[in-house]
C-alpha positions as CSV (number, residue, x, y, z in Angstrom):
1,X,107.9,58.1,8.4
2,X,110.0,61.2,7.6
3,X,113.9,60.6,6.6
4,X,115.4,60.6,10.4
5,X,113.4,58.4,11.5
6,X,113.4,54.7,11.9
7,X,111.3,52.3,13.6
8,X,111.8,52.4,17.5
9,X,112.9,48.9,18.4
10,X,111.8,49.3,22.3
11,X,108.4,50.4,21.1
12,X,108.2,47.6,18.9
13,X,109.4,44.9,21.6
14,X,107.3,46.2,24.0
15,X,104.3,45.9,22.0
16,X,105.5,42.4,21.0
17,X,105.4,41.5,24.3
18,X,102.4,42.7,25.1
19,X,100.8,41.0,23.0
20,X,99.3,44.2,21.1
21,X,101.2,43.6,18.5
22,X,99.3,43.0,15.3
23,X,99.5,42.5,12.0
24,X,98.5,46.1,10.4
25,X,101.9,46.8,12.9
26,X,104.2,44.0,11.5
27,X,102.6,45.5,7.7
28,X,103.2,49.1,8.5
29,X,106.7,48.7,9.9
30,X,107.8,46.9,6.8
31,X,106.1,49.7,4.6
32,X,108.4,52.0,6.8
33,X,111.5,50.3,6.5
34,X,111.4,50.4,2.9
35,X,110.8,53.9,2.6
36,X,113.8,54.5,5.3
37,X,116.2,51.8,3.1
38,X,115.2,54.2,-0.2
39,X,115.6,57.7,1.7
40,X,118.6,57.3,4.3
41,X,122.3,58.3,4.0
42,X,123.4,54.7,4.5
43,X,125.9,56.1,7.4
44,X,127.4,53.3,9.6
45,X,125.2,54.0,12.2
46,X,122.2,54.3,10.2
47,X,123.0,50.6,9.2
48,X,123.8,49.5,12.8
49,X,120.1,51.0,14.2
50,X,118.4,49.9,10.9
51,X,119.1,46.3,11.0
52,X,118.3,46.0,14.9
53,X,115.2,47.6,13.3
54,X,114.9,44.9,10.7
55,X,115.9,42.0,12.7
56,X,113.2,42.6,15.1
57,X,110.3,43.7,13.0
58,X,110.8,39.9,11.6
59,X,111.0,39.1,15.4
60,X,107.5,40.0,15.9
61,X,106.4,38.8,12.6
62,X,108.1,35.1,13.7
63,X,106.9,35.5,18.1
64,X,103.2,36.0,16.1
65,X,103.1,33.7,13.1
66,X,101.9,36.3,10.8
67,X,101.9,34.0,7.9
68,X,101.2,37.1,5.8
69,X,102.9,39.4,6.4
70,X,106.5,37.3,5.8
71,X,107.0,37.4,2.0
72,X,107.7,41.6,2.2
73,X,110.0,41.3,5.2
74,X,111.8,38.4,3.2
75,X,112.0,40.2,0.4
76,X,113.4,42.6,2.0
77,X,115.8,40.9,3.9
78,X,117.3,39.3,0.9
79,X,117.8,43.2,-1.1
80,X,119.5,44.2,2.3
81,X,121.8,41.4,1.6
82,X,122.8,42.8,-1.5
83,X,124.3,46.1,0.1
84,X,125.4,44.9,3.5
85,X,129.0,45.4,3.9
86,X,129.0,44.5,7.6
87,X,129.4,41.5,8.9
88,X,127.0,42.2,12.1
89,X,124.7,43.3,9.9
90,X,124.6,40.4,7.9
91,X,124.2,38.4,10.9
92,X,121.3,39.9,11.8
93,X,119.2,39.6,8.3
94,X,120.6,35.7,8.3
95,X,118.9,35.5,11.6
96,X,115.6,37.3,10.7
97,X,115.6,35.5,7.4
98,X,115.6,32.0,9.4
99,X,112.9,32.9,11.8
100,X,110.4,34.7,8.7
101,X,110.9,30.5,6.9
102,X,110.2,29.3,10.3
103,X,106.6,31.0,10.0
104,X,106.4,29.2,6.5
105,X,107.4,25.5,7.7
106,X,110.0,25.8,4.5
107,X,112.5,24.3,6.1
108,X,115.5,23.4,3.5
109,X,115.3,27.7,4.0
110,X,115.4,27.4,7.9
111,X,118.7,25.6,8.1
112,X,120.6,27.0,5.0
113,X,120.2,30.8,6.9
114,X,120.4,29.2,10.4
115,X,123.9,27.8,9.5
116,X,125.0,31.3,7.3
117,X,124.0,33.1,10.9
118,X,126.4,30.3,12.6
119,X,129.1,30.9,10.2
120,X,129.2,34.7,10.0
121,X,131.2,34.7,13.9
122,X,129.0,37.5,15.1
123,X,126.2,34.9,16.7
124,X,125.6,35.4,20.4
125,X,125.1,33.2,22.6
126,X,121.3,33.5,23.1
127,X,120.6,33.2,19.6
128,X,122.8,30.7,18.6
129,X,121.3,28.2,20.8
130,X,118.0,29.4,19.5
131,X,119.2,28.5,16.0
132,X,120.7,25.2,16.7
133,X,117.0,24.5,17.8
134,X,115.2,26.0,14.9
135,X,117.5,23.7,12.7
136,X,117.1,20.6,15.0
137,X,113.1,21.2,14.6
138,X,113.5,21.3,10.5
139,X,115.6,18.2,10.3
140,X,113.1,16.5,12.9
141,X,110.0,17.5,11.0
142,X,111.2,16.0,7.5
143,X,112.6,12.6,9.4
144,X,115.8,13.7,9.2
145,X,117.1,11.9,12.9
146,X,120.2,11.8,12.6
147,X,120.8,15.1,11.0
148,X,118.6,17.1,14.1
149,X,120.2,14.5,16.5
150,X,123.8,16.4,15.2
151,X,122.7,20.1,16.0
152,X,120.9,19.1,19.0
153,X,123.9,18.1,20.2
154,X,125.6,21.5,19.4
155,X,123.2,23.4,21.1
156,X,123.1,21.5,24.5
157,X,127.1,22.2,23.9
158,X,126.5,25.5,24.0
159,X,125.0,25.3,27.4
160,X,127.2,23.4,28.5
161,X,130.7,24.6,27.6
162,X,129.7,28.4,28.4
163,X,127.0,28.3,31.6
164,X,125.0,31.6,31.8
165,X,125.9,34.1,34.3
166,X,124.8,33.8,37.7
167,X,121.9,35.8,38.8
168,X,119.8,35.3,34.9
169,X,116.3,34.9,35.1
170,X,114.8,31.7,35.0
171,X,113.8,31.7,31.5
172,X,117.7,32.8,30.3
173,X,118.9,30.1,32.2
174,X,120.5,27.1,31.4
175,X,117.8,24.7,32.7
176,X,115.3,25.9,30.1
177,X,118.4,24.7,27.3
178,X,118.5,21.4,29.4
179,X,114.8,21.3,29.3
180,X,114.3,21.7,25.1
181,X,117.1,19.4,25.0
182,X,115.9,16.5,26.8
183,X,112.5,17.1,25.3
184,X,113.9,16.8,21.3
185,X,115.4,14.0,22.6
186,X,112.6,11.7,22.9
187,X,111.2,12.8,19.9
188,X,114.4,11.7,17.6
189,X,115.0,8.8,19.8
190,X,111.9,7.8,18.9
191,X,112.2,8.7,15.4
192,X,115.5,6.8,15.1
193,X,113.7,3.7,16.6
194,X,115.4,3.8,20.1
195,X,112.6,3.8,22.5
196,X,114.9,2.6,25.0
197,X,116.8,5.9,24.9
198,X,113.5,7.5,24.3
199,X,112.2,6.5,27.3
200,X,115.4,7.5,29.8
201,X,115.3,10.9,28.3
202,X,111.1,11.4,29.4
203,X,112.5,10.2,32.7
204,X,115.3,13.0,32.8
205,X,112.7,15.8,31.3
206,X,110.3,14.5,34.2
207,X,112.9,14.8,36.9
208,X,114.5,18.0,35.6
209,X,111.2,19.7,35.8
210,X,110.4,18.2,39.1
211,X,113.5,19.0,40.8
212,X,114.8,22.7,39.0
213,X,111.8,24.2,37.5
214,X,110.2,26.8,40.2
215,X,106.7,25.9,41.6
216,X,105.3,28.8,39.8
217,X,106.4,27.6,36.2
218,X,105.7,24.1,36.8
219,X,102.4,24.2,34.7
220,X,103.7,25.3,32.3
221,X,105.9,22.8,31.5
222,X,103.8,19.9,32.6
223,X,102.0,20.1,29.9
224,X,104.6,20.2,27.0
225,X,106.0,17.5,29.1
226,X,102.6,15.0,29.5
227,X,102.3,15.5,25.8
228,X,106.0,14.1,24.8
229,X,105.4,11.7,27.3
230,X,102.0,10.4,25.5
231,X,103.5,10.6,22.1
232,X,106.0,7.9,23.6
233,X,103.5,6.1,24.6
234,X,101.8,6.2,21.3
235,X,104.7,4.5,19.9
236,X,105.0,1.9,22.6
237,X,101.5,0.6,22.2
238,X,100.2,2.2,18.7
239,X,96.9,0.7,18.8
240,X,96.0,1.2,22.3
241,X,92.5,2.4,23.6
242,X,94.0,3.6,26.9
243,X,96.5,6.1,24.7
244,X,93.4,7.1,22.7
245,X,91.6,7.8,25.9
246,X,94.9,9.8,27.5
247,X,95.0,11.8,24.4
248,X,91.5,13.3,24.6
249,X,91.9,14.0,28.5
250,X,95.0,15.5,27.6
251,X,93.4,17.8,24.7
252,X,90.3,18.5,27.4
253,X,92.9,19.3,29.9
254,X,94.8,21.6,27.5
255,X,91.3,23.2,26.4
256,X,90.6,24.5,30.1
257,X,93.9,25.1,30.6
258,X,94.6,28.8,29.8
259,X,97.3,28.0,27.6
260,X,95.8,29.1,24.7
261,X,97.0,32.6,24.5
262,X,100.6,32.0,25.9
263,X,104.0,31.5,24.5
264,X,103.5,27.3,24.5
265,X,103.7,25.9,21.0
266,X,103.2,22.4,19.9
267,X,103.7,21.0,16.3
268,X,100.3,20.0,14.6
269,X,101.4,16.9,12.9
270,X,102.2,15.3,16.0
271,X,98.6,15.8,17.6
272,X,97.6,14.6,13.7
273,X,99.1,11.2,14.6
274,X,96.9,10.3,17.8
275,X,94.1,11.4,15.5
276,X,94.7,8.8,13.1
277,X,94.3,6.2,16.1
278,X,90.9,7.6,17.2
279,X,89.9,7.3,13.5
280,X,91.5,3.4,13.4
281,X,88.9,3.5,17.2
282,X,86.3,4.5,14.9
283,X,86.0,7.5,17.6
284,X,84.1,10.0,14.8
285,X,83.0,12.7,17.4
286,X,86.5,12.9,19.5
287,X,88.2,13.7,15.7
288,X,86.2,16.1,15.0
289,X,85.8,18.3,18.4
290,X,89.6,17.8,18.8
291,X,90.5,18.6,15.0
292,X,88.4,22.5,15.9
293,X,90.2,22.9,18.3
294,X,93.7,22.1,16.7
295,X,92.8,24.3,14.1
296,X,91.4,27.7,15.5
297,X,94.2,27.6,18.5
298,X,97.3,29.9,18.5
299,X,99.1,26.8,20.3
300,X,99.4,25.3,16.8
301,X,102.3,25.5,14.3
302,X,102.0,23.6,11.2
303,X,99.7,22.9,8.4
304,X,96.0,22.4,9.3
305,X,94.8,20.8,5.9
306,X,96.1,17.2,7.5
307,X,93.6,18.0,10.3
308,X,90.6,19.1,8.2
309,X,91.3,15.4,6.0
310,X,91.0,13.4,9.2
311,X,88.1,15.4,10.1
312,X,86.4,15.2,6.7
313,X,86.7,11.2,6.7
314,X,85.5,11.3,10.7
315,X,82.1,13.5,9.4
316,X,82.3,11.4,6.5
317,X,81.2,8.3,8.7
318,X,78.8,10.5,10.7
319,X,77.3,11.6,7.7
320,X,73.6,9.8,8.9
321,X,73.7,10.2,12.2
322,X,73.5,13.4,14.6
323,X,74.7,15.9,12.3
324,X,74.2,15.4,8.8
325,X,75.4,18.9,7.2
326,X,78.8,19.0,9.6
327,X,80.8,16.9,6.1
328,X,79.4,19.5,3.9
329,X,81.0,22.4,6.5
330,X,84.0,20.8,7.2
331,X,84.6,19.5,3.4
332,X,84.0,23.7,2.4
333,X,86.3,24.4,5.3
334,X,88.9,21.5,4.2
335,X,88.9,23.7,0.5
336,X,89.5,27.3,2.0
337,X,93.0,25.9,3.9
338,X,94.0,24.2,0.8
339,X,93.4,27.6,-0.7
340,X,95.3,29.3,1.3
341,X,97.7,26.9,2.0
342,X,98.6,26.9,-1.8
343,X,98.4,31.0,-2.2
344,X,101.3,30.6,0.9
345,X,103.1,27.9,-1.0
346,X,102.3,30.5,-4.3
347,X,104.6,33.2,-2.7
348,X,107.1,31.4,-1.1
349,X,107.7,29.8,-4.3
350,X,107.7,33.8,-5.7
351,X,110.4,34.7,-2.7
352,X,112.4,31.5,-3.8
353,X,112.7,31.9,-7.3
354,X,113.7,36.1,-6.9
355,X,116.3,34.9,-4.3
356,X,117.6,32.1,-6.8
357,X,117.7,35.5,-9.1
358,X,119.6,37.3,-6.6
359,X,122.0,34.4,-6.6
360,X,123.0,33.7,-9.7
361,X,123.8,37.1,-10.4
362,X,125.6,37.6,-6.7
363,X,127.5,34.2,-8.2
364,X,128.2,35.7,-11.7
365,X,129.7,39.0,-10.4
366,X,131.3,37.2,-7.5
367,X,133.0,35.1,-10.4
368,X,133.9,37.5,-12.5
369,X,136.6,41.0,-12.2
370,X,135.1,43.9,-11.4
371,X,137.2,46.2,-13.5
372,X,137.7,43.8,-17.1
373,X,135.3,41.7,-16.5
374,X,137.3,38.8,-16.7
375,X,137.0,35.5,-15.0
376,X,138.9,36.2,-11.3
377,X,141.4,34.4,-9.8
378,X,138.7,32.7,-7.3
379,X,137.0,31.0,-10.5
380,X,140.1,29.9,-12.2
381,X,140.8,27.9,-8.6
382,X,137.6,26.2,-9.4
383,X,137.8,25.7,-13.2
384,X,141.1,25.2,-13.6
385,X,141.9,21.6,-12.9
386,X,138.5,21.1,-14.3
387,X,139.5,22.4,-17.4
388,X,142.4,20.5,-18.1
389,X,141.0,17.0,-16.7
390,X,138.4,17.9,-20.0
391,X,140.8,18.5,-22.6
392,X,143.8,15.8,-23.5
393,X,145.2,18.4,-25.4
394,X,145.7,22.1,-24.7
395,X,147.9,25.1,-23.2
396,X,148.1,27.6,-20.5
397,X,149.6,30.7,-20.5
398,X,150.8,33.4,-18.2
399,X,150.1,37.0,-19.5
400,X,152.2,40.0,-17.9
401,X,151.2,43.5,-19.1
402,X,154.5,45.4,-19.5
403,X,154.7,48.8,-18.0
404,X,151.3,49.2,-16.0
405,X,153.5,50.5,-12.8
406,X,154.7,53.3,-15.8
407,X,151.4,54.2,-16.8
408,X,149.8,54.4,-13.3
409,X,152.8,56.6,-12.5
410,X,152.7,59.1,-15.5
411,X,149.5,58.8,-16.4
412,X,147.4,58.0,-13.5
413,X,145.3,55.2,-12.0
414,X,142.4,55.8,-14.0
415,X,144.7,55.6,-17.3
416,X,146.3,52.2,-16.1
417,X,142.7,50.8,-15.3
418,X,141.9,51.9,-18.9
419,X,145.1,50.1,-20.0
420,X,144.4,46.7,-18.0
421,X,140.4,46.9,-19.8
422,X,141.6,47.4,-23.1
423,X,143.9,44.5,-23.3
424,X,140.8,42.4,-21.8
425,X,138.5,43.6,-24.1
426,X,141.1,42.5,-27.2
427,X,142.3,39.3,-26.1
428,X,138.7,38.3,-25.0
429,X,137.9,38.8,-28.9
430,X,140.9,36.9,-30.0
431,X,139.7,33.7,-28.2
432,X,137.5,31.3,-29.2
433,X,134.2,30.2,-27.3
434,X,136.3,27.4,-25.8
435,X,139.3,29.3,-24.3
436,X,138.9,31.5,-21.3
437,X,140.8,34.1,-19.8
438,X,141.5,35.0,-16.3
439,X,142.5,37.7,-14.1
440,X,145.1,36.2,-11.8
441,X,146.7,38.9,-10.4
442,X,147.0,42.8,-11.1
443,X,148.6,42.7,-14.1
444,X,148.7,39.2,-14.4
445,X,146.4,36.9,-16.4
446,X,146.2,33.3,-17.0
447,X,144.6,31.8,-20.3
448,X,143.3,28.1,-20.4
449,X,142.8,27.2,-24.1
450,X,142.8,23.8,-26.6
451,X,144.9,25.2,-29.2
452,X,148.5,23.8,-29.6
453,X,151.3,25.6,-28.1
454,X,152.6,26.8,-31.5
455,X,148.9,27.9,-32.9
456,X,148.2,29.9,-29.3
457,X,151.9,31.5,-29.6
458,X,151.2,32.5,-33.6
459,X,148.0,34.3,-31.8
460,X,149.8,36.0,-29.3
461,X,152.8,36.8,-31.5
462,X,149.6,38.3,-33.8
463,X,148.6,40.9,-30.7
464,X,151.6,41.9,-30.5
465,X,153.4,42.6,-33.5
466,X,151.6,42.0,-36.9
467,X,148.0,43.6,-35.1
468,X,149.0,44.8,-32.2
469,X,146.7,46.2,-29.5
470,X,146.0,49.5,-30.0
471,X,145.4,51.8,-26.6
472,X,144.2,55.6,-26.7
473,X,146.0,57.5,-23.9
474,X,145.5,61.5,-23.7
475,X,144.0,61.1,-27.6
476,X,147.3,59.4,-28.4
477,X,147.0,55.7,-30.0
478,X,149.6,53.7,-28.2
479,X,150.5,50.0,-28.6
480,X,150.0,47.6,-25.5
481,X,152.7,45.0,-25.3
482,X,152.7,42.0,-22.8
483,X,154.7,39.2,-22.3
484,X,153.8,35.6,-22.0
485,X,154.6,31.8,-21.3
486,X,152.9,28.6,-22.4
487,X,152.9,25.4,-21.2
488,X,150.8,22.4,-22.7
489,X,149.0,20.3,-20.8
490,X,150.9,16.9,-20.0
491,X,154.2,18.9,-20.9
492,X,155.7,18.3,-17.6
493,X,154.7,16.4,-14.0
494,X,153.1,17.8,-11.0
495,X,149.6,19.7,-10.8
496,X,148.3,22.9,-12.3
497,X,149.8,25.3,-9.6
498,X,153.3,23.8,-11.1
499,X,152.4,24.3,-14.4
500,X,151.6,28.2,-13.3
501,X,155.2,28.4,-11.9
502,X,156.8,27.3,-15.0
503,X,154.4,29.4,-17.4
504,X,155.8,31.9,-15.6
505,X,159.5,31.8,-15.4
506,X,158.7,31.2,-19.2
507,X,157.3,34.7,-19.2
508,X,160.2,36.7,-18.0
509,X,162.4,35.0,-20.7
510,X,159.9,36.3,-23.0
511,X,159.5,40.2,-21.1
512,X,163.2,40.1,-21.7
513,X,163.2,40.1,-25.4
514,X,160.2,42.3,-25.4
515,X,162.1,45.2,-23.7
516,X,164.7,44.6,-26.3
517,X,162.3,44.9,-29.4
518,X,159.9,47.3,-27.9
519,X,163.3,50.1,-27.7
520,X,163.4,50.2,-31.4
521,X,159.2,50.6,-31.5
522,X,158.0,54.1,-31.3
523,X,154.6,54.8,-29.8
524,X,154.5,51.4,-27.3
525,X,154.1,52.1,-23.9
């Protein structure tokens, strides 16, 4: 891809839909992105057509479960994050990077980007429904009811506080949100142990597609909608043979349906659980001719080794009778998943542990001062009542650098950043391992430390006039002076903030005897 060019989103869709979309695409497109994040300009409205660009190559990548090709287009998702001073933009890579861990099952991942796209302001309507669902999914698929029963209810508010616009297709409309709503319902009533409520919500799902879903879509809904329905049933009579014998109707039903190759998707786990109860039936065959199908079918999200077990301990029992090299097959079969099951677990691990990278030093430079390199005002808000609920005994003072508005004005800005890094640099080494300083404010810093007032004022008194700081401006060593106020911990009532105020006015009577003394100093600033 040459440098003005960038991959053509309504190419890409449109092959997405199509279903010609393939993997050697979702690989090249990445490949290309790269190349175009490495050779572009960076011009706002590069970054505007580049994440669209980004956001739905991991579209495809997510609408096709291309397990493989995800750990690149996280990866890069989480550099873009690094350099992404737009909001929107950011939205968009939270987005992508919640539908790549959906491909993955990780779902911790799924929610923690699903609720940074929420948070960011810039999520649409479509798509934040979309992610309330993702997260309800994650939270359902690790037991967490109440949790998924929480979002759930977010995202049916969504519907339900802003309708769609009249005139929306079918599938934009708000009786496909009422539809995924009522369906998640039974299964986290269910998980939460209300059948009851279970049960009134299959009822609603069963009316609701009856009554509102067109003639011509009806099909495809029945059959998501038998299948909740069964599960319930599952858990009303768990060692039934008539719900064994539903189940392999359904799964015979679902084989001949035409299904296969269309945008329905099931969770494999569940289907894993009415195989258990046809292994309790000692139903060895059924297992096994359901368990190939669960496996080689696009319908399927989810991990596949839990079918291959049950299948292994179905051709286990069959082991002497009709076919007697299917366990050998199926056990060879069972190791290849785990293979490649644990070389996917391999690189998401990779992906996490470079984004836990990315995020310590994102937190490190977030908690530090760009120009001295000083603790920021952001971290003292965090460590600061920390700090003194640790140490009985201790001070803090308030630093004022005298005369930076003087030096920025005759010297320039550069000199007075030169000034405000020097001082750092010097009182940084003065302090012990123990005592921390802080950039509060332009020229204002704040030092937490456990020396006693009069050992940290001998220090101070030190920098200024026995040792004083010496700064080079224009090849001229000048003196830096400052002026300070200290306040031990306990001194005086209230909370740290009062402390701060006090350390303060403390200062000033000090910056008023320093302009007094520093008149008879030559070379000070």
């Amino acid at each position: 891809m040459g440098k003005d060019e960038m991959v053509d989103v309504e190419e890409l869709m449109s092959k997405i839909k199509s279903g010609v979309w393939s993997t050697q695409d979702a690989f090249n497109c990445t490949k290309d992105l790269e190349q175009e994040y490495l050779q572009s300009s960076k011009t706002k409205e590069w970054r505007e057509d580049y994440s669209l660009a980004v956001y739905f190559t991991s579209y495809g990548i997510f609408a096709s479960s291309y397990r493989e090709c995800v750990f690149p287009m996280i990866e890069l998702c989480q550099k873009l994050l690094e350099d992404c001073p737009n909001s929107a933009d950011q939205a968009l890579y939270y987005l992508a990077l919640m539908r790549l861990y959906f491909v993955t099952g990780f779902q911790p991942k799924i929610v923690e980007y699903g609720l940074k796209y929420v948070e960011t302001g810039y999520a649409n309507r479509m798509n934040l429904k979309s992610t309330y669902n993702s997260i309800v999914v994650a939270f359902t698929e690790n037991d967490l009811f109440e949790e998924a029963l929480y979002y759930l209810e977010k995202m049916i508010d969504v519907t339900r506080k802003d309708p769609a616009a009249e005139g929306v297709d079918f599938w934009n409309s708000d009786i496909i949100n009422e539809i995924v709503y009522l369906d998640s319902l039974v299964y986290i009533k269910i998980g939460l142990g209300q059948l009851d409520d279970a049960a009134d919500a299959a009822k609603g799902l069963e009316e609701l597609i009856k009554t509102k879903v067109p003639d011509d879509q009806k099909s495809f809904f029945d059959i998501q909608k038998e299948f909740t329905c069964l599960y319930l049933q599952l858990y009303k009579q768990p060692q039934s043979e008539e719900v064994a014998d539903e189940f392999v109707h359904y799964i015979h039903n679902l084989q001949s349906s035409g299904f296969a190759q269309s945008g329905i998707s099931f969770c494999i786990r569940y289907f894993a659980e009415f195989m258990k109860l046809l292994l309790v039936k000692n139903r060895f065959s059924d297992v096994i001719e359901i368990g190939k199908f669960l496996a080689k079918s696009e319908l399927f999200t989810g991990s596949t080794s839990m079918i291959y077990s049950l299948m292994m301990k179905a051709s286990e029992q069959m082991q002497n009778s009709r076919h007697p090299s299917e366990y050998e097959q199926i056990s060879k079969r069972y190791i290849e998943v785990l293979e490649q099951e644990q070389n996917n677990y391999n690189a998401m691990v990779r992906s996490l542990t470079q984004e836990e990278l990315r995020l310590m030093r994102l937190r490190k430079t977030m908690a530090r001062d760009s120009l001295t390199g000083c603790r920021n005002r952001a971290t003292f808000e965090i460590e600061g009542v920390r700090y003194l609920s640790d140490h009985a005994e201790g001070c803090l003072v308030f630093i004022d650098l005298d005369f930076l508005k003087e030096v920025n004005d005759k010297y320039g800005h550069e000199s007075g950043d030169q000034y405000l890094l020097q001082f750092a640099k010097m009182m940084k080494n003065a302090l012990s391992h123990n005592e921390f300083l802080y950039r509060y404010a332009g020229d204002e810093f704040i030092v937490l430390s456990n020396r006693s007032k009069l050992k940290i004022e001998m220090m101070l008194d030190e920098l200024l006039m026995k040792n004083p700081i010496v700064f080079m401006l224009q090849e001229e060593a000048r003196h830096i002076s400052f002026s300070y106020g200290v306040v031990e911990f306990g001194e005086m009532p209230g909370d740290i903030y009062t402390m701060i105020r006090e350390a303060d006015h403390r200062m000033y009577q000090c910056k008023t005897k320093n302009h007094s003394r520093l008149q008879k100093r030559e070379n000070t600033i």
